[in-house]
PyMOL commands that place a pseudoatom at each C-alpha (Angstrom):
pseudoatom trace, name=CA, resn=UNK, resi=1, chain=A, elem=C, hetatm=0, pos=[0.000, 0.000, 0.000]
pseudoatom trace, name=CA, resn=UNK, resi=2, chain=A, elem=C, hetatm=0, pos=[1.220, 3.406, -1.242]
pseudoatom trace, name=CA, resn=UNK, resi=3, chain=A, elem=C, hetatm=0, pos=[2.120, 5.957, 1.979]
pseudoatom trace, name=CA, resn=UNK, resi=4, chain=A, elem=C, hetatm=0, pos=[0.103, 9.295, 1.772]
pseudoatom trace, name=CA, resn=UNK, resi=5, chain=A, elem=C, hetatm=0, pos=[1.335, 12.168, 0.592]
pseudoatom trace, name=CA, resn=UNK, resi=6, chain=A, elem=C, hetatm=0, pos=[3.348, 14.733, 3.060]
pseudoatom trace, name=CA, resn=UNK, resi=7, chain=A, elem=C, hetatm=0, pos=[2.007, 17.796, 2.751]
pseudoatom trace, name=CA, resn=UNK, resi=8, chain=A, elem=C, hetatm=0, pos=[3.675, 21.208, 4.791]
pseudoatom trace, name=CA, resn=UNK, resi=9, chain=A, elem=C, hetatm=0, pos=[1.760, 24.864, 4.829]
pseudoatom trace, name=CA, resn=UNK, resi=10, chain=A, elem=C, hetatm=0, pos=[3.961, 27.345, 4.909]
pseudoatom trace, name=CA, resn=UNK, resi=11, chain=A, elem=C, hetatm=0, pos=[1.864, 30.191, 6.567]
pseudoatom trace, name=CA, resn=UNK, resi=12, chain=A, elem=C, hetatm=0, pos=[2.953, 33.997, 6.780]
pseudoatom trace, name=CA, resn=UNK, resi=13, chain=A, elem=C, hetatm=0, pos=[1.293, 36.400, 8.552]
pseudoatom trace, name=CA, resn=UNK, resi=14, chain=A, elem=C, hetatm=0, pos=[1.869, 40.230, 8.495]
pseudoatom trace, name=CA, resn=UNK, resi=15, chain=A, elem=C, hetatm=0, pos=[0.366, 42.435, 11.018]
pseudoatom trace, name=CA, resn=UNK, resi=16, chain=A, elem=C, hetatm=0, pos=[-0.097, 39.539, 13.808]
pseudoatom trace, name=CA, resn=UNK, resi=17, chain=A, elem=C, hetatm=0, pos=[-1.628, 41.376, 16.124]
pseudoatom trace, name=CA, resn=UNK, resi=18, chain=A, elem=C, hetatm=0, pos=[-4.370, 42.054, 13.053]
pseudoatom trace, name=CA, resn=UNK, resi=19, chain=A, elem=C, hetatm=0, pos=[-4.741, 38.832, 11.280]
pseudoatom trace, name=CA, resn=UNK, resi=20, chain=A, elem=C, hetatm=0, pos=[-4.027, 36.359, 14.404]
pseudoatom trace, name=CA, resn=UNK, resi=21, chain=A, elem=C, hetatm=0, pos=[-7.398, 35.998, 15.242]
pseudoatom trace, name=CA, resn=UNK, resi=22, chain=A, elem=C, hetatm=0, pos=[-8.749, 34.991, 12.203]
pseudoatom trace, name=CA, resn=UNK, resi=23, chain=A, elem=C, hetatm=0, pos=[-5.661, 32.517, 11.585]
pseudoatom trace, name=CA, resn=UNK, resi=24, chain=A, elem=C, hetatm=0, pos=[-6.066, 30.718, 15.430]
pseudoatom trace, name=CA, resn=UNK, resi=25, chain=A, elem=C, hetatm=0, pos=[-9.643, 30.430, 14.414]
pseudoatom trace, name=CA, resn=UNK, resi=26, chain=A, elem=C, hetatm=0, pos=[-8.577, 28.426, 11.434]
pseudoatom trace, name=CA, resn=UNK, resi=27, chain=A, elem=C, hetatm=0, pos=[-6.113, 26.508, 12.977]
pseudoatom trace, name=CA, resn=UNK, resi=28, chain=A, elem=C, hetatm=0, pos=[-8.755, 24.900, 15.979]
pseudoatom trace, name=CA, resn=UNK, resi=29, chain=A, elem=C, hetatm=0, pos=[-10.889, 24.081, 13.371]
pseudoatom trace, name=CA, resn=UNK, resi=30, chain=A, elem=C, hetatm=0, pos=[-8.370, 22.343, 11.131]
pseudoatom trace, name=CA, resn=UNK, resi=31, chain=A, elem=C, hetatm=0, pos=[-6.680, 21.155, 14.357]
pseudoatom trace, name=CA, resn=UNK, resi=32, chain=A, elem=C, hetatm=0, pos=[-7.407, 17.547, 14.011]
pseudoatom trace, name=CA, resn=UNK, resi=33, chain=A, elem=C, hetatm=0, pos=[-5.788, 17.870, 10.493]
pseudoatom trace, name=CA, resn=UNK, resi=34, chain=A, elem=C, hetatm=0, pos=[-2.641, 19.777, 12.427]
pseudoatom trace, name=CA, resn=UNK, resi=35, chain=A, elem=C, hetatm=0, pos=[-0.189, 16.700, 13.069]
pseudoatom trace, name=CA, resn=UNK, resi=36, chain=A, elem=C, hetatm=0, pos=[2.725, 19.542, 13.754]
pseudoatom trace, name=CA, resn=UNK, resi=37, chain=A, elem=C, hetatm=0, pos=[2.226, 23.631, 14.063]
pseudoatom trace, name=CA, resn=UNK, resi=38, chain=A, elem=C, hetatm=0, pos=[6.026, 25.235, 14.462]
pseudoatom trace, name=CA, resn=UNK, resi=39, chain=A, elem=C, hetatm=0, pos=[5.844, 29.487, 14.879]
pseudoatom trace, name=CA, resn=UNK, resi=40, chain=A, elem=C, hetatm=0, pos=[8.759, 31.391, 14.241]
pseudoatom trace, name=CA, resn=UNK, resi=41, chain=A, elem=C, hetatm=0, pos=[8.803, 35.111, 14.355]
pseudoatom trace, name=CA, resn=UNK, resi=42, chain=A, elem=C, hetatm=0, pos=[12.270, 37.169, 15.283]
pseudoatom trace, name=CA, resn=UNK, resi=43, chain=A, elem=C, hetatm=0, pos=[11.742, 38.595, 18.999]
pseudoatom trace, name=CA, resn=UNK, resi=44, chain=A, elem=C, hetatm=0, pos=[13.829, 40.107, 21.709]
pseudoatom trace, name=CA, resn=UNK, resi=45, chain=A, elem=C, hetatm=0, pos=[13.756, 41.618, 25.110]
pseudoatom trace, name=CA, resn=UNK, resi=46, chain=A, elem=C, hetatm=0, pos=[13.610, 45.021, 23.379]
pseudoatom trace, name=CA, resn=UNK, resi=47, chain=A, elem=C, hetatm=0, pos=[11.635, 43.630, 19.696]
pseudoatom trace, name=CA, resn=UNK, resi=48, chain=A, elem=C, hetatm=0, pos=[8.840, 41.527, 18.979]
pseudoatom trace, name=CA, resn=UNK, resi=49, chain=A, elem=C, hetatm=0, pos=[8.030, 41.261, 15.134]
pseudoatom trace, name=CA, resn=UNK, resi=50, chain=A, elem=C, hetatm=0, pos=[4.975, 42.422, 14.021]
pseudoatom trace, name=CA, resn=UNK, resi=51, chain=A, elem=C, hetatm=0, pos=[5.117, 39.328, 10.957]
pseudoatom trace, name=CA, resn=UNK, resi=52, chain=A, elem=C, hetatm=0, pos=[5.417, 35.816, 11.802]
pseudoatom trace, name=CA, resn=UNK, resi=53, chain=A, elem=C, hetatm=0, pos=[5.772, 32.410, 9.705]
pseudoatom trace, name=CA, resn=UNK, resi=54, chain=A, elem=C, hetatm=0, pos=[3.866, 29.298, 11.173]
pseudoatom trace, name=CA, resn=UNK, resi=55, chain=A, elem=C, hetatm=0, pos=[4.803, 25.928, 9.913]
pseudoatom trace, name=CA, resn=UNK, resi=56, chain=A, elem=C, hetatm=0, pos=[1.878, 22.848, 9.734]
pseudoatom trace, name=CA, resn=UNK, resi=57, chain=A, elem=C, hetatm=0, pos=[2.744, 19.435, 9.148]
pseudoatom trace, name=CA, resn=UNK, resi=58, chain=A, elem=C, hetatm=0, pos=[-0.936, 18.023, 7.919]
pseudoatom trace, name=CA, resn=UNK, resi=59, chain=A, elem=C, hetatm=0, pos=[-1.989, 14.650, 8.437]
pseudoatom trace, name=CA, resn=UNK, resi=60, chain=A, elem=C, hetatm=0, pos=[-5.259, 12.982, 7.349]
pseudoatom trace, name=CA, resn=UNK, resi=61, chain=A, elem=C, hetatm=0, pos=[-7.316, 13.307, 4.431]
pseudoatom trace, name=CA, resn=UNK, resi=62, chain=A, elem=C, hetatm=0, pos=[-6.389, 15.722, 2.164]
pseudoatom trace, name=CA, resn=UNK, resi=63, chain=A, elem=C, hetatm=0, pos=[-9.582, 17.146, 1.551]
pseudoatom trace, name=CA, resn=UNK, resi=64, chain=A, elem=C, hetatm=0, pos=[-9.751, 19.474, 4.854]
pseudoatom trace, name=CA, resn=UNK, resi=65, chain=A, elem=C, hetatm=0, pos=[-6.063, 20.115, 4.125]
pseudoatom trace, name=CA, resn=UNK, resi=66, chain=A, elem=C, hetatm=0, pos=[-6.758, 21.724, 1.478]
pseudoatom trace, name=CA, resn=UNK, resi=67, chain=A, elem=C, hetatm=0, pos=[-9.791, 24.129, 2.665]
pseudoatom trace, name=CA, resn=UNK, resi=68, chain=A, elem=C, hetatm=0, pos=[-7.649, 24.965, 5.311]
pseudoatom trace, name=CA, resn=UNK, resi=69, chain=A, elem=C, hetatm=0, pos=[-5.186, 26.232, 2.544]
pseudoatom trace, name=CA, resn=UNK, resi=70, chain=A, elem=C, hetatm=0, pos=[-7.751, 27.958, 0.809]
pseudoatom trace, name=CA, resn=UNK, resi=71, chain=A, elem=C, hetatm=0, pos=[-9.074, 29.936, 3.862]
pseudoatom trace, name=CA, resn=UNK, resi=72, chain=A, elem=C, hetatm=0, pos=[-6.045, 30.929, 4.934]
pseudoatom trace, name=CA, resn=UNK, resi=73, chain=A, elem=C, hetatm=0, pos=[-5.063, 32.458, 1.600]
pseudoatom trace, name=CA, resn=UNK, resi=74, chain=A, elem=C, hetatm=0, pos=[-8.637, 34.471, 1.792]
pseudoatom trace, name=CA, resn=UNK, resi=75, chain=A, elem=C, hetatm=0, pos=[-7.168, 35.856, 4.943]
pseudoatom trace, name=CA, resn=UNK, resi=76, chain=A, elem=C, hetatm=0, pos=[-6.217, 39.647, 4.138]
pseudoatom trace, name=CA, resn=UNK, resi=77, chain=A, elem=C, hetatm=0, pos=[-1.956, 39.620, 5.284]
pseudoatom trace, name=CA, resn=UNK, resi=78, chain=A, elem=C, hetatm=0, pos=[-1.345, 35.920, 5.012]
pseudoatom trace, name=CA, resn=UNK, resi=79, chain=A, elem=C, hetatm=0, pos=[0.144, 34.043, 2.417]
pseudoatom trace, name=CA, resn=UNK, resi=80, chain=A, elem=C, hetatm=0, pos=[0.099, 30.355, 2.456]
pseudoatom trace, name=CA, resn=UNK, resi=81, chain=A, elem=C, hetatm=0, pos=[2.381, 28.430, 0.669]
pseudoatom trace, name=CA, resn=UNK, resi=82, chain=A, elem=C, hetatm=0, pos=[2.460, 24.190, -0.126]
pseudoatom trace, name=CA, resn=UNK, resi=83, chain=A, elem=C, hetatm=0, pos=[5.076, 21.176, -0.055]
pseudoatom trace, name=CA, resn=UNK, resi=84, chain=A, elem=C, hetatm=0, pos=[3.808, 18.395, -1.196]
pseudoatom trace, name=CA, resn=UNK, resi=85, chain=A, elem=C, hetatm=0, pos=[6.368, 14.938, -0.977]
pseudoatom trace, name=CA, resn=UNK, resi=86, chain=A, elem=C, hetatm=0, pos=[5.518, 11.931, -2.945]
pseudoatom trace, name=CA, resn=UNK, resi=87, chain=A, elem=C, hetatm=0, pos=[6.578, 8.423, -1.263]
pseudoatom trace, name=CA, resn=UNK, resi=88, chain=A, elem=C, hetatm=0, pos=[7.525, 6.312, -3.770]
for i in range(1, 88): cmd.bond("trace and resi %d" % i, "trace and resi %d" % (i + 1))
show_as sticks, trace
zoom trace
């Protein structure tokens, strides 16, 4: 039996404090979909960045996968970007 794809999101949001809502949202409805959510965003003790990237490793059927991608990209501020890996 052929392995599932791997998919990745590549998620970045600008303006955070504006658009993180709406994201979140997204993400607890996807979450069972959500095998792995990494955020990265430069910070400091004198600088926290108002843009940040989060990282989704997706497991699961692909269909809600890919809703989730579409949603996000609706989101004014975020880009979402896709890897997909094959398994041979």
């Amino acid at each position: 039996m052929k392995e599932p794809r791997h998919i990745v999101l590549g998620v970045h949001i600008t303006d955070r404090i504006r658009h993180a809502q709406k994201v979140q949202d997204l993400f607890t409805e996807y979450g069972c979909s959500i095998k792995t959510r990494i955020g990265l965003h430069p910070v400091s003790d004198n600088y926290c960045s108002p843009n940040g990237l989060v990282l989704l490793e997706m497991a699961g059927d692909e269909k809600p996968v890919f809703e989730l991608l579409d949603k996000l990209g609706a989101i004014e501020g975020v880009d979402v970007q896709k890897m997909v890996f094959e398994h041979d």
